[in-house]
C-alpha positions as CSV (number, residue, x, y, z in Angstrom):
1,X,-34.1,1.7,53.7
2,X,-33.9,5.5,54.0
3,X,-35.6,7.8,50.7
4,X,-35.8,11.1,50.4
5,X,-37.9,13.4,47.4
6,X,-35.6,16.2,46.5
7,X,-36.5,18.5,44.1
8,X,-33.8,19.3,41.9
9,X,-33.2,22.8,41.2
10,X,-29.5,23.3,39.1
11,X,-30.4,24.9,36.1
12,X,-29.1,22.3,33.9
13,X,-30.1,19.1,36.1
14,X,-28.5,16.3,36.3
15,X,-26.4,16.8,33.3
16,X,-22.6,15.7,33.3
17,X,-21.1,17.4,35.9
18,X,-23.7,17.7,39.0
19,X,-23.9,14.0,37.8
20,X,-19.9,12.8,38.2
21,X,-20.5,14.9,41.6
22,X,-23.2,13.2,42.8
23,X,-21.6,9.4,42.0
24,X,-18.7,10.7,43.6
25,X,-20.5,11.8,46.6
26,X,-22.9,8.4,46.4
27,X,-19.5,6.5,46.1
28,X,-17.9,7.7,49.3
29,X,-20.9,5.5,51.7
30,X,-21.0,1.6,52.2
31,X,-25.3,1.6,51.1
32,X,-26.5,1.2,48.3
33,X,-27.8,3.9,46.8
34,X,-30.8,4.1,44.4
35,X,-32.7,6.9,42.6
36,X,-35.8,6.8,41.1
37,X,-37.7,9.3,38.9
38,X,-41.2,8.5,37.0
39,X,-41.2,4.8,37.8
40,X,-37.6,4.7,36.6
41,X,-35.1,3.3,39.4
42,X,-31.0,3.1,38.7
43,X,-28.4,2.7,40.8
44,X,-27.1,6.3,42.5
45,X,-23.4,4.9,41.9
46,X,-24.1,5.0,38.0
47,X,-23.1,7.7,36.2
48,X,-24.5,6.1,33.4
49,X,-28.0,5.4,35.0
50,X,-28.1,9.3,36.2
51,X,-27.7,10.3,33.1
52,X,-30.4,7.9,31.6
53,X,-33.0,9.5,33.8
54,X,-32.7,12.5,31.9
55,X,-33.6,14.6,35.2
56,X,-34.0,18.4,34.6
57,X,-34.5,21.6,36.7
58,X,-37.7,21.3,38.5
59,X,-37.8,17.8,38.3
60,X,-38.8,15.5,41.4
61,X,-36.4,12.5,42.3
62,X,-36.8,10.0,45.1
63,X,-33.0,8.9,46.5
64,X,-33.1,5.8,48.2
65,X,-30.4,4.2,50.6
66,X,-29.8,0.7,52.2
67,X,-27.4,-0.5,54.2
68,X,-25.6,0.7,57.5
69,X,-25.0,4.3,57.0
70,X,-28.3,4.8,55.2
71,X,-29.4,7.5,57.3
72,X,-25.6,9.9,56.6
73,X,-26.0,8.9,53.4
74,X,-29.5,10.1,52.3
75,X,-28.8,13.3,53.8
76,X,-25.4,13.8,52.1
77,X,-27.1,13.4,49.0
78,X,-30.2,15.2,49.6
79,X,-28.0,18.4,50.9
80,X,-25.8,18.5,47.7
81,X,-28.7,18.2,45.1
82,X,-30.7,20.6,46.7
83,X,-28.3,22.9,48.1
84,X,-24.9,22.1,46.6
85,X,-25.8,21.7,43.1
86,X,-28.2,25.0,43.1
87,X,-26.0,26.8,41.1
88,X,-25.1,24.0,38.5
């Protein structure tokens, strides 16, 4: 299992849009994909469970990954929440 702590740093979080973008992103690898924030862990694949985390700018997440592309995968999705979704 890979995991990453991003910091996420859109203005509006994780609301409905950097949140379809990330499932999209989470959907296009073989691992599972898990993200956790205060405690709180719901599948990355979710856009349901994203959205339940309430995440906000500034917040910390922890992305987690498991399976065989693990490693391409944590770093997909650390790049586009910390650098792709900057702007959101």
């Amino acid at each position: 299992m890979k995991k990453v702590t991003v910091r996420v740093e859109g203005s509006s979080g994780l609301h409905a849009r950097p949140a379809s973008l990330l499932v999209a992103k989470a959907q296009a690898f073989e691992s599972e994909v898990f993200i956790e924030k205060d405690g709180r862990e719901i599948n990355g694949k979710s856009i349901i469970g994203i959205l339940g985390l309430g995440v906000v700018k500034g917040d910390q997440i922890v992305v987690a990954c498991d399976g065989p592309d693990e490693e391409d995968a944590a770093e997909a999705l650390r790049r586009l929440i910390e650098e792709d979704l900057k702007n959101e």
